[in-house]
C-alpha positions in Angstrom: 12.5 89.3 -39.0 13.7 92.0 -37.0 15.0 91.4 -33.0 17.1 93.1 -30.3 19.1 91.3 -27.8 20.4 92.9 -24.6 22.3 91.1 -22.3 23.6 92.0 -18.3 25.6 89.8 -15.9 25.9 90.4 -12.0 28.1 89.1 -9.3 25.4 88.8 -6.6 25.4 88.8 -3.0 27.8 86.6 -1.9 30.3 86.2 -4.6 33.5 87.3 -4.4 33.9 87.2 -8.6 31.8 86.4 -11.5 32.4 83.1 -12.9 29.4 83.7 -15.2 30.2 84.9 -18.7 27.8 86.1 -21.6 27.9 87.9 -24.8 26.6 88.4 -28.2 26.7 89.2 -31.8 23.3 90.9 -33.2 24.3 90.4 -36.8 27.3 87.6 -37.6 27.9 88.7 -40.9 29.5 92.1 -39.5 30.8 90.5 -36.4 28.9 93.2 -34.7 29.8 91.6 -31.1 28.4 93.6 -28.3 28.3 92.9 -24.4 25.6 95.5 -23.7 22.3 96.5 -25.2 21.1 97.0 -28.5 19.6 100.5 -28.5 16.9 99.4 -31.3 15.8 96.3 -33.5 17.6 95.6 -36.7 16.9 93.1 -39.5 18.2 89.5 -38.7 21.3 89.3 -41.1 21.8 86.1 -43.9 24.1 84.7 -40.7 21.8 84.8 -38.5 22.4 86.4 -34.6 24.2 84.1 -31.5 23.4 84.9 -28.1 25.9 82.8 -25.6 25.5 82.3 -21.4 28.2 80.3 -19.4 28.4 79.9 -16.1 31.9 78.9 -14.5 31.9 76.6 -12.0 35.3 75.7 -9.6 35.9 79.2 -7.7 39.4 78.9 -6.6 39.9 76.6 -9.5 39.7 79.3 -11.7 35.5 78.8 -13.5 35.6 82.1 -14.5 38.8 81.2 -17.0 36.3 78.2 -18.4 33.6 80.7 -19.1 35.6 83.0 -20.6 37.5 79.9 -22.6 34.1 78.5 -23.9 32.7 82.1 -25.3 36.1 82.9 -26.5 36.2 80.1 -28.2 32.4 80.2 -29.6 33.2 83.4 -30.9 36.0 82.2 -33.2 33.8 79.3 -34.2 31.0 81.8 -35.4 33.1 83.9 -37.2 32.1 84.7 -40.8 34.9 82.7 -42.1 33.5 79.6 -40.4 29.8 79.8 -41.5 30.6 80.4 -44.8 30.4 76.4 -45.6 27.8 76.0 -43.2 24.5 75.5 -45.6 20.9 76.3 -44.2 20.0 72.2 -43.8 19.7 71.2 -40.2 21.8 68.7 -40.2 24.6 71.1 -40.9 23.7 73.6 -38.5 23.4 71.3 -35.6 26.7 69.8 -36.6 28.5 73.1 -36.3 27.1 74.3 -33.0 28.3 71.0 -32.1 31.4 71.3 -33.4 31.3 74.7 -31.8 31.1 73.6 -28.3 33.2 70.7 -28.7 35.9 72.8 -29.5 35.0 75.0 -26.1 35.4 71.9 -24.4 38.9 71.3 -26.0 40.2 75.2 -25.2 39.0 74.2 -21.5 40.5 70.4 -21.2 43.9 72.3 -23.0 44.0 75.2 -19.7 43.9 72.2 -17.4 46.3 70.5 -19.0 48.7 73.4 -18.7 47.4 74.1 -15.4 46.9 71.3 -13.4 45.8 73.2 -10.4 43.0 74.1 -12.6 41.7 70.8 -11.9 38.1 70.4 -11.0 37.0 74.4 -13.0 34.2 73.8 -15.6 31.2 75.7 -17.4 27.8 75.2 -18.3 27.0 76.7 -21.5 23.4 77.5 -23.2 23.6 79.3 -27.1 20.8 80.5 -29.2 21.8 81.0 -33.0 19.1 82.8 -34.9 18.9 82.0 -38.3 15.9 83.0 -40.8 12.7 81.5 -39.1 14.7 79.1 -36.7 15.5 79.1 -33.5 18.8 76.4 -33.0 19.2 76.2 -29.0 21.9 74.1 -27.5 22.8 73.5 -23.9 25.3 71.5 -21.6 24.1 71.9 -18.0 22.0 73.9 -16.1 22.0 77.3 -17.8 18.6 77.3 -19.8 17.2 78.9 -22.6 13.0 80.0 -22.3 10.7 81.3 -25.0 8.0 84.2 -24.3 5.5 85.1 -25.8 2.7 87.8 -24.7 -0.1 85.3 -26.2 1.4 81.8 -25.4 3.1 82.8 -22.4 6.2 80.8 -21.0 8.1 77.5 -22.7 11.2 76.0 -21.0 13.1 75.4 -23.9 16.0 73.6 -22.7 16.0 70.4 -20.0 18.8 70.4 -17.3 21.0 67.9 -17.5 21.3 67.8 -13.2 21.3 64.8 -10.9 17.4 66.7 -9.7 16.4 66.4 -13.0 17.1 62.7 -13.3 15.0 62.0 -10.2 12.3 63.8 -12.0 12.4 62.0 -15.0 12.5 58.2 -12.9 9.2 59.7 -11.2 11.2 59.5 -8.0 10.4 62.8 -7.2 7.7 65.4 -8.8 8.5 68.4 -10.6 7.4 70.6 -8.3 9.7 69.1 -5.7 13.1 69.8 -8.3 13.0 73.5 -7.1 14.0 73.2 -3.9 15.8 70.1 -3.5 19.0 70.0 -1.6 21.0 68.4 -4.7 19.9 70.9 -7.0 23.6 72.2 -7.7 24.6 68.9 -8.7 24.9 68.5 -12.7 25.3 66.0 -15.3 27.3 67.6 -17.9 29.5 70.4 -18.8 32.4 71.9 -20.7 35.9 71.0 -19.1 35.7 68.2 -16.3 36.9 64.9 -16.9 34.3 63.4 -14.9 31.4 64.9 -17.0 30.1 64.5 -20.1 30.5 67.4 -22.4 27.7 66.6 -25.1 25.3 69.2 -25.9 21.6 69.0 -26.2 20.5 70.5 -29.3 16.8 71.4 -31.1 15.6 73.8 -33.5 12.3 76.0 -33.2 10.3 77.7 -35.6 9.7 81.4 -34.4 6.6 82.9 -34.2 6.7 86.5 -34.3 6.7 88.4 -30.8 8.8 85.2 -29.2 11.3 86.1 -26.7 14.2 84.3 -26.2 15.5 84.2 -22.7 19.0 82.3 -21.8 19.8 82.6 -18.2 22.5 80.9 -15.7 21.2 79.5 -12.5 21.9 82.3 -10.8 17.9 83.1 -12.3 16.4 80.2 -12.8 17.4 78.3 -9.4 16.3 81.5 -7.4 13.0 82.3 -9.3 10.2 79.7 -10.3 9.2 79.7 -13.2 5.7 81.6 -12.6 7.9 84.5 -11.3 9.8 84.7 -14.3 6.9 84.9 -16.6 5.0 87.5 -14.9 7.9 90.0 -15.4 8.0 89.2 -18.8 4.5 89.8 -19.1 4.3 93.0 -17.1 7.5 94.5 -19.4 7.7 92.4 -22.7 7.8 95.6 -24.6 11.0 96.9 -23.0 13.7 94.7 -22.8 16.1 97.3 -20.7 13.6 97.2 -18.3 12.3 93.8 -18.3 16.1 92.9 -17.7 16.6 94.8 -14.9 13.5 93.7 -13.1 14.5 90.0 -13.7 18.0 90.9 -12.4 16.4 92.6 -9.1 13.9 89.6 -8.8 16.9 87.3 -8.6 18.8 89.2 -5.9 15.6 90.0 -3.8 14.9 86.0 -3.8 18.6 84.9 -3.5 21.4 86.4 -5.4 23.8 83.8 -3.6 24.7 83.1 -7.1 26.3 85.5 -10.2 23.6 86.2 -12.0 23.6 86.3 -16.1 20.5 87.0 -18.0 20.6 88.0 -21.9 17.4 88.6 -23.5 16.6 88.4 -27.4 13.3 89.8 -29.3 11.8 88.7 -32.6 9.7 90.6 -34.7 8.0 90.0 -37.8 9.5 92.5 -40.6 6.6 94.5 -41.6 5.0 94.6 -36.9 5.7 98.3 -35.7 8.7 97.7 -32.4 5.8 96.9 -29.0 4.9 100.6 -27.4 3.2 100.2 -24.0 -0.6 100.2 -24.2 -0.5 100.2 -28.2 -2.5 96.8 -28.4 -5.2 95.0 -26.6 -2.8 92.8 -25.8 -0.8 94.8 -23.7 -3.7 96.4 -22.2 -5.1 92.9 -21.2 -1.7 92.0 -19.6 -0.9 95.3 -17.5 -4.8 95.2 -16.1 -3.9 91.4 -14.7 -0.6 92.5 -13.2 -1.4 95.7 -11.7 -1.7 94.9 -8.4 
């Protein structure tokens, strides 16, 4: 399997810093940790590839130091000395992204106690480890993880664990009233605050060649429905620089109250020539139904 990743984070409007935080690491086995885009595809490495999105919450409490603890902290977790005893059984894998972000949780709970002003700061965090033909997705929060692809369209991989989300699942209010309820900021879980609980959510996904991974923080996903989302990654599957950019302006034309982080990672099969516009029926099919 071959894939790219890029990855860009914005302070928006409003803000006055960027509590979000996001990064990387195409091929784990070289450590090859990047915060910017890949310029081509490259074979998916015996490691595997991690993709990480937090989003700092606490402003003057200091989220963007709980971001920054949590990737930090991932980083060191993912290191080649750490996955060397980590066999290819799922059990094992899920236990060490667990481990993983338990650990961020710990770095976070540590700052607090050193700095009890600090009180109240905490992160979402959503991570995507690629390994082989899997797909091993974990989340605490509200920062979610999608999956494209130009002939199934959009999946919602990940479930927010929110107070909105809650309401939705007791049938007290219907999905299509989550979006723009007034408690929408309010979440369940995260990295850091006492009052919150800190498990993640993890599942693992087969990948079908073409998918594309998208891990966002709300700063995306609470501006932009979901239909929106999915028609720019229809209209510019092919070009991740650009299909990144265009997500990033959707966000700020339709809110950007919010920092805004959006990383993007493609799959493709080993022996599938890297998407050129028009080169497929596909692509032909999709660009004729979005050109207006």
């Amino acid at each position: 399997m071959n894939i790219k990743i890029c990855a860009i984070s914005d302070i928006g409007k409003e803000r006055t810093n960027n509590e979000d935080a996001v990064v990387f690491c195409a091929d784990l086995g070289k450590a090859d940790w990047e915060q910017k885009s890949m310029v081509e595809y490259i074979p998916l490495g015996s490691y595997g590839a991690l993709s990480v999105v937090a989003d700092g919450m606490g402003g003057a409490n200091a989220g963007e130091v709980a971001s920054s603890l949590a990737i930090s902290t991932i980083k060191k977790r993912f290191c080649v000395e750490n996955l060397k005893g980590v066999s290819d059984k799922e059990v094992d894998i899920h236990g060490h992204i667990r481990s993983a972000i338990s650990a961020a949780n710990e770095a976070i709970m540590d700052y607090v106690t050193k700095e009890p002003d600090s009180i109240g700061l905490g992160t979402t965090i959503v991570l995507l480890w690629l390994k082989k033909e899997k797909a091993y997705i974990a989340w605490c929060g509200d920062s979610r993880c999608y999956c494209f692809n130009p002939e199934s369209g959009l999946r919602l991989m990940t479930k927010d664990h929110s107070y909105v989300q809650q309401l939705v699942d007791k049938g007290e209010i219907k999905p299509m009233e989550a979006f723009n309820h007034p408690d929408s900021n309010i979440i369940t879980r995260c990295l850091g605050d006492v009052d919150a609980e800190s498990e993640p959510d993890i599942l693992t996904y087969t990948v079908n060649g073409g998918d594309i991974f998208l891990l966002c923080s709300d700063g995306l996903c609470g501006y932009c429905r979901d239909s929106q989302i999915r028609k720019e990654l229809y209209k510019h599957f092919d070009n991740l620089e650009i299909c990144q950019e265009n997500l990033l302006r959707l966000a700020l034309d339709t809110g950007g109250e919010d920092n805004i982080t959006i990383s993007l990672c493609a799959t493709l099969p080993n022996d599938e020539i890297v998407p050129k516009k028009g080169n497929n029926k596909i692509n032909r099919f999709i660009r004729a139904m979005f050109k207006k």
